[in-house]
N, C-alpha and C positions, 0 to 999 in steps of 0.2 A: 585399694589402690588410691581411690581420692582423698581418704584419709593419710596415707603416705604423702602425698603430694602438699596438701596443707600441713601437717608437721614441716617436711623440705620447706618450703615456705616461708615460713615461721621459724626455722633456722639460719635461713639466708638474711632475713630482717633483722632476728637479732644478733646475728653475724655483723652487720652492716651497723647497727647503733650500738655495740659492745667491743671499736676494735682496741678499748684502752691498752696498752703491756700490764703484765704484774706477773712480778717475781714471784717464784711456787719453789721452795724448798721439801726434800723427801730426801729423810735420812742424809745422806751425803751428798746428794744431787741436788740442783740447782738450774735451774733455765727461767727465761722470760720470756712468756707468749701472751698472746692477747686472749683476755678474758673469755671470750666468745669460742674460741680455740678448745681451752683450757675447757670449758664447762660442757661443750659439745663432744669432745674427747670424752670428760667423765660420763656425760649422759649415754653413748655409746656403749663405753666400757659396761655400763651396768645393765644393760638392754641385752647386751650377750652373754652377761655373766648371769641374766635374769633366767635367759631362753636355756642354755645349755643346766641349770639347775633345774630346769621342767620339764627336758627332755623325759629325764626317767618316770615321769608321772606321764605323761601323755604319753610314752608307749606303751604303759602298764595299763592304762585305760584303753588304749587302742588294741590290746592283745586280750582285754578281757571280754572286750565286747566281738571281736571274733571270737571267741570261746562260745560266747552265749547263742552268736547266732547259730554256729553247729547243734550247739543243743538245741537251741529251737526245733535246727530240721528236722533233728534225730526223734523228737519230740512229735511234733505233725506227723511224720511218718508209723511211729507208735499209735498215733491216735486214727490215724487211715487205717491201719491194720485193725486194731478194736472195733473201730466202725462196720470195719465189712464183715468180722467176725461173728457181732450182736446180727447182723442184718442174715449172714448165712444161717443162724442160730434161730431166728424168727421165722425164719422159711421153712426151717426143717420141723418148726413147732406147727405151724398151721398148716403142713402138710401131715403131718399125724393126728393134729385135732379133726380135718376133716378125714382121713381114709382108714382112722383105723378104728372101729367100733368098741365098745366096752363092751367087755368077755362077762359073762351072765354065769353066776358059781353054780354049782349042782344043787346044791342046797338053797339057792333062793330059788329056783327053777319048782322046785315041788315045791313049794308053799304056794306057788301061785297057781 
């Protein structure tokens, strides 16, 4: 916004020190405006001709990065899931390490 304001600014001034006429011919057309007119018009025209060429890039980066963040979630949420998996996986491991004994074969039984 304050940057708008000093461009505006800065147009009005040299609006105000550029109001000379000069003739601008285009193909068959012909008018006389003041300099400051004429170059403020151009600078315009190309600001919009600027913006509406970067539309399709800005919404192609705006569409990709919502892409990404869905992935993202989908992604954390995958990794919640593995988490809790490893963790239910660990528990069912150290409840067998401690409650279930190693089975003694018949054959080592008589040797000792």
């Amino acid at each position: 916004m304050i940057l708008a304001s000093i461009i505006a600014l800065l147009a009005i001034v040299f609006a105000l020190q550029n109001a000379v006429p000069i003739k601008i011919a285009f193909g068959l057309w012909q008018l006389e405006e003041s300099l400051a007119l004429v170059l403020l018009l151009t600078l315009t025209v190309g600001f919009v001709v600027g913006l509406l060429v970067s539309i399709p890039t800005i919404m192609k980066r705006e569409w990709k990065i919502s892409n990404q963040k869905k992935t993202i979630v989908e992604l954390e949420k995958q990794l919640d899931e593995h988490i809790e998996r490893i963790s239910s996986q660990r528990k069912r491991i150290d409840y067998l390490e401690t409650n279930i004994q190693p089975r003694v074969e018949p054959s080592e039984a008589n040797q000792s």
